[in-house]
N, C-alpha and C positions, 0 to 999 in steps of 0.2 A: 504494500500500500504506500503510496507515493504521504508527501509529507509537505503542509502546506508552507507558502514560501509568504516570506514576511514581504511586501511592498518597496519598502524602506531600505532593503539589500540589491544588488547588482546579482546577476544569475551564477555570477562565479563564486561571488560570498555565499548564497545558497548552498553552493556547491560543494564548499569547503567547510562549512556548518553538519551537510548532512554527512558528508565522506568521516571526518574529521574530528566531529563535537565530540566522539568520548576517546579523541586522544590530543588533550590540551595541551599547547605549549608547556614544557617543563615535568612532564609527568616523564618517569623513567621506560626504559622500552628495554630489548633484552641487551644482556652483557655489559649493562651499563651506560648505554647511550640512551641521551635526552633531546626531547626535541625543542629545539631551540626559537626555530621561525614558522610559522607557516604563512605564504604569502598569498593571496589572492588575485591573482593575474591568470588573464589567458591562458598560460600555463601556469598550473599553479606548481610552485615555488615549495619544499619543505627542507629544513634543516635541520640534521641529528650530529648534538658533538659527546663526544670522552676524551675527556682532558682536551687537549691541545690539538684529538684531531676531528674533524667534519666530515661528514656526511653529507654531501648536497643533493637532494634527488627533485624529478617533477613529475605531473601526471597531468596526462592531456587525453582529449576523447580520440576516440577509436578512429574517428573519420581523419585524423592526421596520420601521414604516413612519415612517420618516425620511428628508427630501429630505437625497441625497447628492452627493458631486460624482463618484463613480465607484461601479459594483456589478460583484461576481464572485460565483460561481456561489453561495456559504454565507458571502457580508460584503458591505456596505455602507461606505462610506470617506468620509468628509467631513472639512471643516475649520470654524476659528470664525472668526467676523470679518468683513468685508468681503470683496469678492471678489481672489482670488490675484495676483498677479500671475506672468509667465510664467517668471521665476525658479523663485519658489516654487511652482508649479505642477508642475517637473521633481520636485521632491520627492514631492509627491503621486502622481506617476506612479509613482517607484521603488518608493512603499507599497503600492502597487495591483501592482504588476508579484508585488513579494516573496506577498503576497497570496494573489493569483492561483497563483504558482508553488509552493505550499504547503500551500493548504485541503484540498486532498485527502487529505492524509496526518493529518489529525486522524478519529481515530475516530469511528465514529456518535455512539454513547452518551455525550460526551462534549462534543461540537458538541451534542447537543439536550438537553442540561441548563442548557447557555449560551441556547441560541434559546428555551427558552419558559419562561426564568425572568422574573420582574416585569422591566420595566424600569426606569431609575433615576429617580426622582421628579423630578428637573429636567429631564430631555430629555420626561415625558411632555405636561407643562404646567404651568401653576398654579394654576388649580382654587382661588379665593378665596385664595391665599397657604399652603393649605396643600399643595399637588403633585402630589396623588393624588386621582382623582376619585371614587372606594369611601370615601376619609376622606371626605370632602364632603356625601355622601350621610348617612356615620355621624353627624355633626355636627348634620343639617339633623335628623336623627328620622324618614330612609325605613329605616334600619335598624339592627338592636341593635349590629350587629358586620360586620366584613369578614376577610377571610383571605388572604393571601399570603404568598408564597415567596421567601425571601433566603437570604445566604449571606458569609460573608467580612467585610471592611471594612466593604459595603454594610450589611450586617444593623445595627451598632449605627450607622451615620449613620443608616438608618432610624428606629430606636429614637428616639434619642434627635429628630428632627426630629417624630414625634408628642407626643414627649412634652411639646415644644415647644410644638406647639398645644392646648396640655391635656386630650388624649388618650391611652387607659390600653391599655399593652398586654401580651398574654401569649405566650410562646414554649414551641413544643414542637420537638422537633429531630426531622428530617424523614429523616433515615437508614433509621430503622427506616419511615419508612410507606410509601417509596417502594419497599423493598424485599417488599413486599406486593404490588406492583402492576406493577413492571419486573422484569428479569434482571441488567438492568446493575446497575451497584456505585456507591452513591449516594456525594456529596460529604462527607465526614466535618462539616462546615460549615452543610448544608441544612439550616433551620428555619424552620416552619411562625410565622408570628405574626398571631396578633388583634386588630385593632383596635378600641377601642369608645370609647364617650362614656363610661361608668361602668367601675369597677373591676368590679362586678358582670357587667355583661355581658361583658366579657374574657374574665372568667373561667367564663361559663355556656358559650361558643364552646369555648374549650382543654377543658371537660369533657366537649362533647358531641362534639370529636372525640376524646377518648382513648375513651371507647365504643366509638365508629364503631371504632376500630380494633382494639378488643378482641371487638367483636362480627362483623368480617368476616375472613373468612376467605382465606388464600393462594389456594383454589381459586377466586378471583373470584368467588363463591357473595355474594346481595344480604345486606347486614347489617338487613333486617328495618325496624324501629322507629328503630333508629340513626342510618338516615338520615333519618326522620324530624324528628327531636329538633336532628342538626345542620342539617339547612335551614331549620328555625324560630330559630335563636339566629345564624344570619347573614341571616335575611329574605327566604329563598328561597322563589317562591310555593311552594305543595302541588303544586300538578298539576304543574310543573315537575319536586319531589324525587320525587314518584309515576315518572312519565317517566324519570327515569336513575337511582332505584334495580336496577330490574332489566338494566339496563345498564351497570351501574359499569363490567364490564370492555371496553365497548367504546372505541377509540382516539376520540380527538377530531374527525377527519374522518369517520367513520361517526357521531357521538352527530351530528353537527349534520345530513349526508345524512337519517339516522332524522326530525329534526326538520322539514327541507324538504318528506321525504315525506306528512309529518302537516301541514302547511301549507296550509288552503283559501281563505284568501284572496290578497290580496296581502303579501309580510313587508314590514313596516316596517321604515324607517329605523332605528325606536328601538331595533331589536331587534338592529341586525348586530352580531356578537359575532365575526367573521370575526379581525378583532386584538384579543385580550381586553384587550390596554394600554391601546386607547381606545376600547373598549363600553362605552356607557351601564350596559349591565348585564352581570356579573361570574360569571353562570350560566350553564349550559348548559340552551337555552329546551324546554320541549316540543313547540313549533313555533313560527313566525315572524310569529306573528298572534297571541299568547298573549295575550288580554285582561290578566291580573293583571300578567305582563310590562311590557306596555306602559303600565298607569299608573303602575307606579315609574320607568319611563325616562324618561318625561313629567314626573313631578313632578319626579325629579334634573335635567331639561334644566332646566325652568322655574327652578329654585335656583339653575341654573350662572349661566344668563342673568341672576339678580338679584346676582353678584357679579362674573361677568366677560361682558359681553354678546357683546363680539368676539369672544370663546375660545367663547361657546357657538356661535356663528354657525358658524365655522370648524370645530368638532367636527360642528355639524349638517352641515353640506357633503360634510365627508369621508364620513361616513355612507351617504350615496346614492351609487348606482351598480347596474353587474351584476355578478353572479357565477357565473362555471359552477363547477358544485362538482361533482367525479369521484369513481364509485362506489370506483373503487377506492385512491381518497386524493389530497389534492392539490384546488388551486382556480386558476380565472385570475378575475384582479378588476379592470374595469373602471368607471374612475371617470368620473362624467356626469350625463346625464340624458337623460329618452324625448325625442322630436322629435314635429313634427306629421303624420310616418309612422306609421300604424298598425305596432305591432308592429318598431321601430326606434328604437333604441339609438345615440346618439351620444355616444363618450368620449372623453379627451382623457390619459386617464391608465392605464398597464396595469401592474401587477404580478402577483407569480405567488409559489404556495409550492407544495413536494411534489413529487412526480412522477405521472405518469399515459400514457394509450396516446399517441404521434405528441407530446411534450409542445412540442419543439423545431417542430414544424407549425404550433400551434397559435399558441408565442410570436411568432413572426416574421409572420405572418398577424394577428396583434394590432398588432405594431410596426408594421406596411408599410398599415394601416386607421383609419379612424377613424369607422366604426360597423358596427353589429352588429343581425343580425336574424336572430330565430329563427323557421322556416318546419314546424312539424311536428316531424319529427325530424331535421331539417338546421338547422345553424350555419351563417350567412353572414356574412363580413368583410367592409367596401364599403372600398373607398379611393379617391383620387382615379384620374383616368382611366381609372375602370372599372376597377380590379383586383377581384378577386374569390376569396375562399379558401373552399369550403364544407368542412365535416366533419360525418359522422353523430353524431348526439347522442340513440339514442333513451334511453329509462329505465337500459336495461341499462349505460348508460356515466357518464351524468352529467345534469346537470339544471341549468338555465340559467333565474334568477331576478330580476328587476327591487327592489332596495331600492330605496322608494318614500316 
């Protein structure tokens, strides 16, 4: 049973209230370490010392793709540093245990304000020194402006870190827009901010969404021209804003489903948007072949590469893989590549978001395999000595795609 959330708190404070409450600052934990900090940020922040040495660990939801050293069903758990030792590893266990023993009782509406807000500019990369790879792009001149979502603390270290790179930004507070478009009761905190190279353009983004907002309507009814106007002033190709104007009210695993459907070739690499934290591109595609698409992700790879080659390397890597994406919400993502099998899939890496039919079939048949091949409308898992998992996969349930 979920657990009701005070008004008066940001979603992360909730968050670290319910995770958290019966293990307070200072209370001893095993082998002698105490916990020192607990910080309430985007990622939330926890510190355990004994004597003279720290412990620094964080925990973020499952939708960030961050290697961790433990995951539970809505967080990921890791630490900094060198690897633990098995002292401080008991530690780790107890935050994974409390965790674990907890997530459930955080309300929906409340965990997914946390899970699909920006993530924090230094866990995403660093992207030429400045952290975000949409500024990068704004920088380079692939586009006027960019737009995301903060909140709390995070918002003015934001701020003030573009302004750092002499880049101009505008804020509009995201209360009222998200109450247009959800039920739940937004973060008194949430704001919208624009990023540009010019003051000018900042400010042509912050105007064409207050349009946007003035010209759509609560009934999810398309705002027309509006959107228009704001996917030109953040560099959104047309066929794209064409594509999910008449779709604003659909959830984000159906806008991308829609997009796969429209997909005649193979999708590119350049295009997965599957973790918007580290998509090349920051749109919702019209499909995964999108010509105009893929010369902005091209030209931003190519930028990235001329400032951090190994970071582009490593982003292009992660890129490729498979994805079954399920109709009725929800994805498994394996990371890889084809083999010299026709129509075979070899991965080495499986994550998963959402729900969907048999989901718990599918993860464990992911985990216990290590490829994958799609026969018609049958999914097959191979793994060593001939194990084998199939499940029906025709249109009506989901759809199973090679980034390439």
């Amino acid at each position: 049973m979920s657990i009701n959330v005070d008004r008066s708190e940001t979603s992360v404070e909730a968050i670290v209230r319910i995770l958290f409450g019966g293990v307070p600052v200072g209370e001893p934990l095993a082998s002698g370490w105490v916990i020192t900090q607990i910080a309430a940020e985007a990622i939330i922040r926890l510190t355990a010392t004994k004597g003279d040495t720290q412990l620094r660990m964080w925990v973020c939801p499952t939708t960030r793709e961050i290697p961790a050293y433990r995951s539970t069903a809505r967080f990921r758990i890791g630490y900094e540093g060198s690897r633990a030792d098995e002292d401080a590893l008991r530690v780790l266990d107890q935050v994974v245990a409390a965790v674990a023993r907890n997530e459930a009782a955080i309300p929906d509406a409340t965990y997914r304000r946390v899970a699909d807000a920006g993530i924090p500019l230094d866990m995403a990369g660093d992207y030429g020194g400045l952290g975000d790879l949409q500024w990068l792009a704004v920088r380079a001149g692939l586009k006027p402006a960019c737009r995301q979502h903060f909140g709390g603390a995070m918002l003015q270290r934001v701020i003030a870190r573009a302004e750092a790179a002499h880049l101009h930004v505008e804020c509009l507070p995201a209360a009222e827009y998200l109450s247009l478009w959800t039920e739940s009761a937004a973060g008194g905190d949430d704001t919208l901010i624009f990023v540009a190279a010019t003051p000018a353009a900042a400010k042509a983004a912050l105007e064409a969404e207050r349009v946007f907002l003035r010209s759509a309507a609560p009934s999810h009814q398309t705002a027309g021209d509006a959107d228009e106007v704001l996917g030109r002033a953040l560099g959104y190709p047309s066929c794209c804003v064409q594509f999910f104007a008449p779709r604003v009210a659909y959830s984000i695993p159906r806008l991308q489903f829609a997009a796969f459907e429209r997909t005649e070739g193979r999708p590119s690499f350049l295009l997965n948007n599957i973790d918007l934290t580290r998509a090349l591109v920051p749109h919702y595609v019209c499909r995964y072949d999108c010509p105009a698409s893929m010369r902005y992700a091209r030209a931003l790879l190519a930028e990235l590469e001329r400032v951090d080659p190994h970071g582009a390397a490593t982003l292009a890597t992660s890129l490729h893989g498979l994805l079954v994406l399920f109709r009725d919400g929800g994805y498994l993502w394996l990371r890889g590549e084809t083999t010299g099998d026709p129509g075979t899939f070899a991965f080495s890496g499986v994550s998963s978001s959402g729900e969907w039919p048999e989901r718990a079939a599918w993860l464990q048949a992911a985990e216990e395999s290590d490829r994958f091949v799609l026969e018609g409308t049958r999914a097959r898992f191979l793994g060593d000595g001939g194990r084998t998992h199939t499940f029906a996969l025709p249109s009506t349930v989901g759809i199973a795609r090679v980034f390439a």
